[in-house]
N, C-alpha and C positions, 0 to 999 in steps of 0.2 A: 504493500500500500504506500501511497504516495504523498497520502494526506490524512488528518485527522483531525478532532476535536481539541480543545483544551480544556483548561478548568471553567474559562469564561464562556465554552462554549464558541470559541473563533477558529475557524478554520485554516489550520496550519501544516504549511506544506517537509515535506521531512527533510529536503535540499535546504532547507533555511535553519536547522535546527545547527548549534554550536555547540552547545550545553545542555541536553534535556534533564527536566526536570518535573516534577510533578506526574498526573495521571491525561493520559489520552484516549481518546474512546473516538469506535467507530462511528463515520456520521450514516449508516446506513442501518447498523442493529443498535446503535449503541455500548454495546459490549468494552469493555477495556480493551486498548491496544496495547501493547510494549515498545519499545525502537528500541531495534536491532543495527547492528552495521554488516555492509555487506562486504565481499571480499577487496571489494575495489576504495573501502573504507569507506563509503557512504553512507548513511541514516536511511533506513525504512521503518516502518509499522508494521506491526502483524499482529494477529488476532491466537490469542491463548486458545481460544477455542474456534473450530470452524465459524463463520459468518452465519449469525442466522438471518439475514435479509439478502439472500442474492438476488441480482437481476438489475432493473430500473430503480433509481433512486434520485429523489431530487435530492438539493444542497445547499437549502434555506437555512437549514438547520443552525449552519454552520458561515453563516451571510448576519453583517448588522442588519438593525432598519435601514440605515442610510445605504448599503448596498440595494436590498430589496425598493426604495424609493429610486434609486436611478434606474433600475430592471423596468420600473411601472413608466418611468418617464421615456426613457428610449422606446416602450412599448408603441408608446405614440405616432413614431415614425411609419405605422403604416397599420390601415385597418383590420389586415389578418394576420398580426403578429403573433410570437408566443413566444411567453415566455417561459424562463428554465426546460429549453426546446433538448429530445434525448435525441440523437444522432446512434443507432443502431449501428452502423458501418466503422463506425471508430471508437467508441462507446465509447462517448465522451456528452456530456449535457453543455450548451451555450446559454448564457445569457437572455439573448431576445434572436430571434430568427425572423427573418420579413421574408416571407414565400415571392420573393422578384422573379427575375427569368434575365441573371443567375440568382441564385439566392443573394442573401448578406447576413454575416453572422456580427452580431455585435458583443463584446468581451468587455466589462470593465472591471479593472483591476487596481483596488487600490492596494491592499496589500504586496511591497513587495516580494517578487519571487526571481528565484536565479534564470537566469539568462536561457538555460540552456534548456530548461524545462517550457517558457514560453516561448520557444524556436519552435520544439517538440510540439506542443498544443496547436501552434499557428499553423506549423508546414499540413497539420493533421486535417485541421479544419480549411487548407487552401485545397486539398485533394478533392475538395468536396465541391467547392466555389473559387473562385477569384477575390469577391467582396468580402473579405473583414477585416473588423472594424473595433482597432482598443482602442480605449478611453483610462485615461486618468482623471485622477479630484483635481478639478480647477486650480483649490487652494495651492498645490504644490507648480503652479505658476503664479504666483503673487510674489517672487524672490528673483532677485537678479541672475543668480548664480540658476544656470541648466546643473541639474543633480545627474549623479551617471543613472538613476531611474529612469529620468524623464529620457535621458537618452535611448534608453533599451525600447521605449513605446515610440519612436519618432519613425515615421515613413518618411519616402524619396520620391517624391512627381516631379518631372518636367515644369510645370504648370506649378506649384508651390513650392519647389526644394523642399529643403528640411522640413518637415511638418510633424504636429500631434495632435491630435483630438481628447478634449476634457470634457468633461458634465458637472456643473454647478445647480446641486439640487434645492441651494435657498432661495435661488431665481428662477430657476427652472430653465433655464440655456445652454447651447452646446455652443463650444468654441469652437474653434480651428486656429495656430497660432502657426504661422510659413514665413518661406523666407529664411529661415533661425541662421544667421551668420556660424563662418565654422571658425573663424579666430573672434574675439572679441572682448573688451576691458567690461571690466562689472561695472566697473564707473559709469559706465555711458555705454550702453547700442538701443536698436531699436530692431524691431521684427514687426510683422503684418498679421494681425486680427481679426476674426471674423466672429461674429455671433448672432444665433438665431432663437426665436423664443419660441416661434411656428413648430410642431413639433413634426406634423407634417413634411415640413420640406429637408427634413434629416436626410432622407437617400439621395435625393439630389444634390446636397453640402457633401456626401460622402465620395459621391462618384461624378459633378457635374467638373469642370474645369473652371471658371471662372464666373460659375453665374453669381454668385452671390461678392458683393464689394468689401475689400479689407482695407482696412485704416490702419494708420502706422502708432505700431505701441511703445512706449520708451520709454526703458529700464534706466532706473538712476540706483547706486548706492553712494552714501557720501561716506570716503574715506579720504585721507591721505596719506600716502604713502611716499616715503623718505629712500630713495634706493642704497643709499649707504648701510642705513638699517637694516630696510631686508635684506643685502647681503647679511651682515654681520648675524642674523635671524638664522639664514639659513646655513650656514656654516656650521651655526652650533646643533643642527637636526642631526643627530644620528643617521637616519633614514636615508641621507644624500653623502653619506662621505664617498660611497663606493664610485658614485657619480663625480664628486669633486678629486677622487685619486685620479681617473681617467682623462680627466680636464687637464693636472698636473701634467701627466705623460704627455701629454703634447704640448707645454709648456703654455699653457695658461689657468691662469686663476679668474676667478669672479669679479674680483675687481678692475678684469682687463674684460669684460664684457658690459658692453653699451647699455647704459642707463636708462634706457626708454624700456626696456624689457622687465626693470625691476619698479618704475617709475607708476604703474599701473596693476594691476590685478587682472593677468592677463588668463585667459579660458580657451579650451577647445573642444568645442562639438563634438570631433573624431576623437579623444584621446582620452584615457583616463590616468595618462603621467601627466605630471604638474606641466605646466604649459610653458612657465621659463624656461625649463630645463630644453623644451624642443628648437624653440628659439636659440637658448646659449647656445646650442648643437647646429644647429644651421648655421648661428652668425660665426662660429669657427670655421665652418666647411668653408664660407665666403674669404674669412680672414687670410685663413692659408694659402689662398689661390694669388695670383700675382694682380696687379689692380691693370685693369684695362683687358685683361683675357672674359672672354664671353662664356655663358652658360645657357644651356638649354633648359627647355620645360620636363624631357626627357630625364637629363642628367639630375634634375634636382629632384626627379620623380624618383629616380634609382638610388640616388643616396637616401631616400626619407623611406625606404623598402630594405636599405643595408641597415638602418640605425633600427626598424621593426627586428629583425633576422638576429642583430646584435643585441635586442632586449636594451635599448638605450630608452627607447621610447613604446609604447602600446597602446593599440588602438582600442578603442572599448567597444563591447561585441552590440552589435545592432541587429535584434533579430528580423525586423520585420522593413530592414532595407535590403530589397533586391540589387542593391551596385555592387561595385568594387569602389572602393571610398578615397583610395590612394593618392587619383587624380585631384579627387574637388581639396583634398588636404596640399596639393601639389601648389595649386592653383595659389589658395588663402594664401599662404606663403608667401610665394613669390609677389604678390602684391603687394603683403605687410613690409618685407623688405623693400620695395620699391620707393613707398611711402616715407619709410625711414632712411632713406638716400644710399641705401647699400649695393642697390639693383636699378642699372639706366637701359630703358628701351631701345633694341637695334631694331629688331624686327618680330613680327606679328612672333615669334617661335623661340626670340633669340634676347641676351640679355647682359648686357656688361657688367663687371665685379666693379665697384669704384672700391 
């Protein structure tokens, strides 16, 4: 088993467990579980005694109100919906189901769960359709900072880039937040907004391309940051010296890397290493090179794939993006550098070191 009850009664996945503790019980007989670990050291459940409820089982049980209220509000989205819908073929229960032509499964998940187990439920539920469709709680975008959560639920369209879909059930509206920049300072960006209170026009917001208008949203946190300090901050982390011996061997320290990197709180979309560290790592690759030799889009794409390879840097797993992400990580880059006077434009492909 993969899931189970708690004391409070919350439905808790066994990939998530560190520590267990207390009593777990079935959400289908009730019975007591235990967690066991498996050979590959992982957490499961199992029942002391065979299961007495096989078969079909909803998962209410094991759901807040406030989940079961966003099930009833997505319900909306179309007159022959159903909810906690059982899917036979993969036996697996969804959220809400709209009988379209294809269908559309809609998921929403606020509790976090590992990466690898919502790859597993998505790819299950794409065998069946095209359309689905997670959602996160709103509140977890009211903060500057993208969480590496929010990242694991974000889609890739042409027509939006980065995108995620929320449900805010104190208003009863569904967002759409696109656009999401893949470098960005917490101090300041902005992304593209859309919200709808019609609860009707849900599958159309899910699958239309541009019918509905987004308005520009912008993120402010007020800090200031001293880059002297954050060096001298991060120096003293344990967590980075392995990184800062590396830097040594090639004869540089932190204080020989450009201020504008430590000057801001800087983020990335694609990554879940700290994001100076990817920047310090680039603006060495540039430093080293002689001023006035050219680089490609190619070349910088292949170093930011050696420094993956070398575990210098890591990308955060994104289950529900069908790309290869390397590029638009490619791209960010080199623009941020450009900006920062490190990279001058020869041609459409092509880019001088100053």
């Amino acid at each position: 088993m993969y899931a189970a009850l708690d004391e409070q009664h919350q439905l808790v996945y066994a990939q998530q467990l560190t520590c267990p503790t207390g009593r777990y019980y079935c959400p289908r007989c009730h019975q007591v579980v235990i967690v066991k670990m498996s050979k590959k050291h992982k957490y499961y459940f199992a029942h002391l005694e065979a299961c007495q409820q096989a078969g079909r089982q909803t998962k209410h049980q094991g759901e807040s109100a406030h989940h079961q209220q966003v099930k009833q509000l997505l319900a909306k989205g179309h007159p022959n919906s159903n909810i906690e819908y059982w899917l036979d073929s993969i036996q697996q229960q969804v959220d809400v189901w709209y009988p379209t032509a294809p269908p559309m499964i809609l998921e929403f998940q606020k509790s976090k769960i590992n990466e690898t187990l919502l790859r597993k439920r998505h790819q299950a539920y794409r065998e069946l359709t095209p359309n689905v469709y997670w959602f996160s709680d709103d509140c977890e975008w009211q903060h500057p900072k993208i969480s590496k959560w929010q990242k694991q639920l974000l889609y890739y369209q042409a027509a939006f880039g980065y995108h995620g879909y929320t449900v805010d059930i104190q208003t009863q509206t569904i967002h759409r937040y696109s656009h999401l920049p893949i470098l960005y300072c917490v101090e300041s960006w902005y992304c593209f907004h859309t919200s709808i209170a019609s609860m009707d026009k849900v599958p159309a917001l899910l699958v239309a391309d541009n019918t509905f208008p987004a308005k520009k949203l912008q993120f402010h946190a007020k800090r200031q940051l001293h880059p002297n300090r954050m060096r001298q901050s991060l120096m003293q982390a344990e967590l980075y010296f392995s990184f800062f011996h590396a830097l040594r061997r090639l004869g540089i320290t932190l204080h020989d890397v450009p201020d504008w990197i430590f000057a801001t709180s800087w983020e990335c979309l694609l990554l879940c290493t700290p994001t100076w560290q990817l920047l310090s790592l680039v603006w060495v690759y540039l430093y080293r090179a002689d001023v006035g030799v050219t680089i490609t889009f190619e070349q910088m794409r292949v170093h930011l794939l050696s420094l993956i390879e070398q575990q210098y840097i890591q990308l955060v797993m994104m289950p529900l993006v069908e790309k290869e992400t390397t590029s638009d990580l490619t791209q960010a880059i080199i623009r941020c550098f450009e900006h920062y006077g490190h990279l001058f434009r020869k041609s459409q492909d092509e880019w001088f070191v100053k």
